[in-house]
C-alpha positions as CSV (number, residue, x, y, z in Angstrom):
1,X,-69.5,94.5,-8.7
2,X,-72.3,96.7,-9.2
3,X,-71.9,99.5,-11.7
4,X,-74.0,102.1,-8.7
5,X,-71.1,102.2,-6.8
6,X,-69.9,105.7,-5.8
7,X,-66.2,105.6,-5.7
8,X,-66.0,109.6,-5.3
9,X,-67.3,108.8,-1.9
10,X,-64.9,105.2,-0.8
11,X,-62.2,106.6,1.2
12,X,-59.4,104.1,0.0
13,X,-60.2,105.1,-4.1
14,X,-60.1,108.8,-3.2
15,X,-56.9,108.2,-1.1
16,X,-55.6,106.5,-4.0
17,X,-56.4,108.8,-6.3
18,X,-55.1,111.6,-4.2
19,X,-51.8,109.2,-4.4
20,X,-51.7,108.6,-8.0
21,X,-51.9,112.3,-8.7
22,X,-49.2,113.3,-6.5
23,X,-47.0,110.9,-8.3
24,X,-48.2,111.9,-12.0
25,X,-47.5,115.3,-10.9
26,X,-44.2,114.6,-9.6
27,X,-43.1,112.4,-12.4
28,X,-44.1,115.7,-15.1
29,X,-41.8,118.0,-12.1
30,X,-44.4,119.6,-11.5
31,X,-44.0,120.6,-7.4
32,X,-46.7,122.9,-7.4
33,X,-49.8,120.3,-8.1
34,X,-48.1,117.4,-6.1
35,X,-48.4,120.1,-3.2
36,X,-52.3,120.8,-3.8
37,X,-53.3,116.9,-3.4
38,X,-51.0,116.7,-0.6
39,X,-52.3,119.7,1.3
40,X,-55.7,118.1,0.3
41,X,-54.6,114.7,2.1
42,X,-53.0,116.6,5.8
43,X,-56.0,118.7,5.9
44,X,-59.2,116.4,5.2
45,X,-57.3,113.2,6.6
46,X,-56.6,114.9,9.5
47,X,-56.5,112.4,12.4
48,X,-59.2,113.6,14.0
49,X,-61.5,113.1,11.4
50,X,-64.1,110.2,11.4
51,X,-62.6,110.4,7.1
52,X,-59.2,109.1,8.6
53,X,-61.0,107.2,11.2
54,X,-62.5,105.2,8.6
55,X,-59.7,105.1,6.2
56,X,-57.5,103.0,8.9
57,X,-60.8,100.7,9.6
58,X,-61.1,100.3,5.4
59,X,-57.4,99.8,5.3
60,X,-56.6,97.5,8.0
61,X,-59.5,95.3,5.7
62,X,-57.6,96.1,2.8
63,X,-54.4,95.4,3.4
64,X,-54.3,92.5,6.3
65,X,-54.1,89.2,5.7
66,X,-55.2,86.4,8.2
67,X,-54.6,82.7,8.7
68,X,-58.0,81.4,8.7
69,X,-61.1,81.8,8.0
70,X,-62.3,81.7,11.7
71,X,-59.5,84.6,12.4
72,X,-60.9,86.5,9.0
73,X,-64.9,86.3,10.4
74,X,-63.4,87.6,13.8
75,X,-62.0,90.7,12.7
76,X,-65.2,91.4,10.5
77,X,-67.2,91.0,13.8
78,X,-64.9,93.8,15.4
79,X,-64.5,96.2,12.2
80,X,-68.4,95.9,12.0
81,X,-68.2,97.6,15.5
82,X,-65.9,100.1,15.1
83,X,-67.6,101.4,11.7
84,X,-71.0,101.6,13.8
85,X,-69.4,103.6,16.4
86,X,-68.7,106.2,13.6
87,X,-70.9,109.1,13.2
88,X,-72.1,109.1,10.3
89,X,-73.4,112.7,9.4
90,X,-70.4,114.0,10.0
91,X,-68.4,111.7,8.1
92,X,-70.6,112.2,5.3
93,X,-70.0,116.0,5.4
94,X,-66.2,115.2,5.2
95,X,-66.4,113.5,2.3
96,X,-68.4,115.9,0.6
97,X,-65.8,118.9,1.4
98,X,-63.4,116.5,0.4
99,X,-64.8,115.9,-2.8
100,X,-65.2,120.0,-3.4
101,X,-61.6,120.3,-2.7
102,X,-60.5,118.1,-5.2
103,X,-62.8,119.7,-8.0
104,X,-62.4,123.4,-7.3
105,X,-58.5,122.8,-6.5
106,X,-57.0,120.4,-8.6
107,X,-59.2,120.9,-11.5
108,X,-58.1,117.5,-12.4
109,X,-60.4,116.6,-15.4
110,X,-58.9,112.9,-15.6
111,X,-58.5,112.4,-12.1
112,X,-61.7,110.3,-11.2
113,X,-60.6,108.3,-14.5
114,X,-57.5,107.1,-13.3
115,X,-57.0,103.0,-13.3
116,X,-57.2,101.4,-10.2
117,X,-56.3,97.8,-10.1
118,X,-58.0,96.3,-6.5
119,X,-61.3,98.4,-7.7
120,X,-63.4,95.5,-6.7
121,X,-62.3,94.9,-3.4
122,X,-62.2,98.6,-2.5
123,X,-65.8,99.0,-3.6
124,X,-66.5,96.2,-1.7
125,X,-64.9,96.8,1.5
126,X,-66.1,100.7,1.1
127,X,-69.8,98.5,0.7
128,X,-69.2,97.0,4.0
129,X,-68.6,99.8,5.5
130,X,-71.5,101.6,4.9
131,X,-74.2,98.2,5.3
132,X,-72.8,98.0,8.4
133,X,-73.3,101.6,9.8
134,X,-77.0,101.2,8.1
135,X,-78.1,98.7,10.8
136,X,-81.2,97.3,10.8
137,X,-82.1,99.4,7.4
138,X,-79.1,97.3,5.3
139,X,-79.4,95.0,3.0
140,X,-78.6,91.4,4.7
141,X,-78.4,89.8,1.5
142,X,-76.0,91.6,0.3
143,X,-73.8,91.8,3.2
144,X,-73.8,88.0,3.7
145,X,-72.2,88.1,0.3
146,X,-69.8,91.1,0.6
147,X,-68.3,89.6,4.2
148,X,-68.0,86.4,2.0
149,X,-65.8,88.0,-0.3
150,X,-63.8,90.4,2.3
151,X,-63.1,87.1,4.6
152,X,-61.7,85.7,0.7
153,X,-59.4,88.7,0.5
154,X,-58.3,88.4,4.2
155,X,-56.8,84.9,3.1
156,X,-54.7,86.3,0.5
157,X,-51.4,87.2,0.8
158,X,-50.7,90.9,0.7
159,X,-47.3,92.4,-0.8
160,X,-46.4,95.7,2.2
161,X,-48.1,99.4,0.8
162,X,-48.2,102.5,1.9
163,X,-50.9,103.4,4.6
164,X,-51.8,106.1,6.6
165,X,-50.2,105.0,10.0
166,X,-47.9,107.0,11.3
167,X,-47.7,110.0,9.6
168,X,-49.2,111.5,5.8
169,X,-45.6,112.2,5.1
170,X,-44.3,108.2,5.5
171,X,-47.6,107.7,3.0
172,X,-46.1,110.1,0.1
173,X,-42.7,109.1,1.3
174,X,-43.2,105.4,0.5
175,X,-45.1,106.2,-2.5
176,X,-42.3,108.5,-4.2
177,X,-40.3,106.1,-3.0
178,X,-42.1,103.3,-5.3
179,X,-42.4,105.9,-8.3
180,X,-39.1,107.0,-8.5
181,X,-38.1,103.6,-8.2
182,X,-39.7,102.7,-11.3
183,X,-38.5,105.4,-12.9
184,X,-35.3,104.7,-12.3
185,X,-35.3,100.8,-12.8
186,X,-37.1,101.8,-16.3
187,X,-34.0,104.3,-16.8
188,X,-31.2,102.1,-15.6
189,X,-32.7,98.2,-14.7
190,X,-31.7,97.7,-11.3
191,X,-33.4,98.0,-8.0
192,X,-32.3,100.9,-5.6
193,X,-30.4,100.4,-2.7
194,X,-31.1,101.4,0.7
195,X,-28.6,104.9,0.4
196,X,-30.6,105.2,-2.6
197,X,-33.3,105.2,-1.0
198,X,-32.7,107.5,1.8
199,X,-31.8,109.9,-0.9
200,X,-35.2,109.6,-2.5
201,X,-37.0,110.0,0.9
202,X,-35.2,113.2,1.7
203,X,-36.0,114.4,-1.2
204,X,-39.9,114.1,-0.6
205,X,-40.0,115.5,3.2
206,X,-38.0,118.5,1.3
207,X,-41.3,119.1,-1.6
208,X,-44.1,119.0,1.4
209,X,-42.0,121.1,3.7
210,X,-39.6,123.9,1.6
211,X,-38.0,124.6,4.5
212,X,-36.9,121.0,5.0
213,X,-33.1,121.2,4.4
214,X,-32.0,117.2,5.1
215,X,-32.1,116.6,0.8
216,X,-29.4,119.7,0.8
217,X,-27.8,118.3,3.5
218,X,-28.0,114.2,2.5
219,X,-26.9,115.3,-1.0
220,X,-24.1,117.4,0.2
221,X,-23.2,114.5,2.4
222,X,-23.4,112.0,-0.8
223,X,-21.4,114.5,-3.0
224,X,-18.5,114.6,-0.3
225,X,-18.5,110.8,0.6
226,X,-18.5,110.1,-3.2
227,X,-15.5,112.4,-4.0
228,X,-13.9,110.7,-1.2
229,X,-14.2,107.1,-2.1
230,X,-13.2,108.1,-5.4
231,X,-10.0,109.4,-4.3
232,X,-9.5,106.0,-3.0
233,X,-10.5,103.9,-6.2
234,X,-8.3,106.2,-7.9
235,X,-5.2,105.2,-5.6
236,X,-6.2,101.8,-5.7
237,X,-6.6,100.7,-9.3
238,X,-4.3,101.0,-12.5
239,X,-7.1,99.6,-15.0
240,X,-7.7,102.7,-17.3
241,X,-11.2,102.1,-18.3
242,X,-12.4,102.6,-14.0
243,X,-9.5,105.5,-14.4
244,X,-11.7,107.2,-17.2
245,X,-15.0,106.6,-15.4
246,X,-13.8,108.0,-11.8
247,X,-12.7,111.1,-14.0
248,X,-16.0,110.9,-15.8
249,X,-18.0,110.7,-12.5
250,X,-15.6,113.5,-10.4
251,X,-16.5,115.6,-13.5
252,X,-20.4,115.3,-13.1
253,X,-20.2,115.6,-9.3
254,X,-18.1,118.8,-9.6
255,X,-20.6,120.4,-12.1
256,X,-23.8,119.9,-10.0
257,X,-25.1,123.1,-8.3
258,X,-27.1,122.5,-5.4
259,X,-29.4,125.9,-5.6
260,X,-32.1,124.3,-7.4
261,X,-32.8,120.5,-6.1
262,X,-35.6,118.8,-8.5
263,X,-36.5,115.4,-9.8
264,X,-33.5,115.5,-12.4
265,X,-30.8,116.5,-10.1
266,X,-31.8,113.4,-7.3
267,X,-31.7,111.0,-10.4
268,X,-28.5,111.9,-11.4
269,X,-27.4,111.2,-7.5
270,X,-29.3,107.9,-7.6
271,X,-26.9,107.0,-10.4
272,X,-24.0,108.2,-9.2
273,X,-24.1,106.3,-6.0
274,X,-24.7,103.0,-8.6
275,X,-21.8,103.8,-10.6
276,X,-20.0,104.4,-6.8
277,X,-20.7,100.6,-6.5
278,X,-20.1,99.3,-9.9
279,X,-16.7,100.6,-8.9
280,X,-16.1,99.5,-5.8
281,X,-17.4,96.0,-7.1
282,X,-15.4,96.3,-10.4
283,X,-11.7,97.3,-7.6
284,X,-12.8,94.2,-5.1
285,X,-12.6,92.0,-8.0
């Protein structure tokens, strides 16, 4: 891949980027700078912008996968179409205000530094892109080669991501989602479960929108639902060790305040619905 390519100016690195930092930011608990990248992200990927216009054309690219190569040169033909019906000028002046946003408000020195992994397709799909809109004027050579490689991706199978359909709020959703996973599955070693899950995604809607109550409410829900079953495991079983850990748990449940909801707080939930189904598993047996 060429070393001239621009990536402050492919849409699916920036988005990325914008991604990456929201996470960083929410893994250090700090709210405040997760909220700056995604203001950045409703505002300048606004759906009426030709930026998220093209983001969906660069990502359907990037993340679709195809049967055959026939099928793969097909939907080149028709993104080829789409990114020429774009109007260029103005999508140009996006990306520079985007850009501007992301220096004068993040002040991110490392934040064009960050790894991505599938540089080399994005900087060649994000090539694409702008061949295409360049018409007669492009360089043939190198598009032959670059809708080579693209129709090569499209035959790969993809694992699901995140994407901008939908909503910018399902896009940090699922990414928190992944994060926190990690963090947890570093912390712990196991994979969430689905009431894990919808624990974690609360938790997000509640940092983009502080008026958001359904984390206070899902949490509330969890504490209550937990003390119950407990009261159950604790009528069911006479083995002491599960008797000292349902004390142990009731304990840790009773101490949490719910005035100040962070990162810390949710974890401590995510591991107090496991231990809720170690239990369960450890009575059953």
């Amino acid at each position: 891949m060429s070393k001239s390519h621009n990536k402050k100016r492919n849409v699916g690195i920036i988005y990325e980027l914008l991604l990456r930092n929201i996470s960083d930011s929410l893994i250090k608990n700090d709210k405040y700078a997760a909220q700056k990248s995604l203001k950045i992200i409703e505002k300048r990927f606004d759906k009426s912008s030709e930026l998220y216009k093209e983001f969906r054309l660069f990502n359907a690219l990037v993340k679709s996968t195809v049967s055959n190569s026939a099928v793969g040169a097909a939907i080149l033909t028709e993104a080829k179409q789409a990114a020429r019906r774009c109007d260029g000028k103005r999508l140009n002046k996006e990306k520079s205000l985007l850009i501007r946003d992301i220096n004068h408000s993040l002040k991110d020195s490392n934040f064009y530094y960050r790894r991505i992994p599938e540089y080399k397709i994005y900087a060649t799909i994000q090539t694409l892109l702008n061949e295409w809109r360049a018409g007669d004027t492009s360089d043939l050579t190198r598009v032959i080669q670059y809708e080579s490689r693209a129709v090569e991706w499209l035959l790969q199978e993809k694992t699901e991501s995140p994407t901008l359909e939908g909503s910018v709020n399902s896009d940090v959703d699922a990414l928190v989602v992944k994060i926190m996973t990690e963090k947890i599955n570093k912390r712990y070693g196991d994979q969430l479960s689905e009431e894990q899950k919808e624990v974690v995604r609360d938790y997000v809607f509640s940092i983009s929108n502080e008026k958001d109550n359904r984390i206070f409410n899902r949490l509330t829900e969890t504490r209550d639902r937990i003390l119950s079953d407990l009261l159950i495991f604790e009528d069911k079983t006479e083995n002491s060790m599960i008797l000292n850990k349902i004390v142990d748990v009731r304990k840790r449940i009773l101490d949490e305040s719910f005035h100040s909801i962070d990162d810390n707080m949710v974890s401590r939930f995510l591991v107090l619905i496991q231990l809720k189904k170690e239990l369960s598993k450890a009575i059953k047996e």
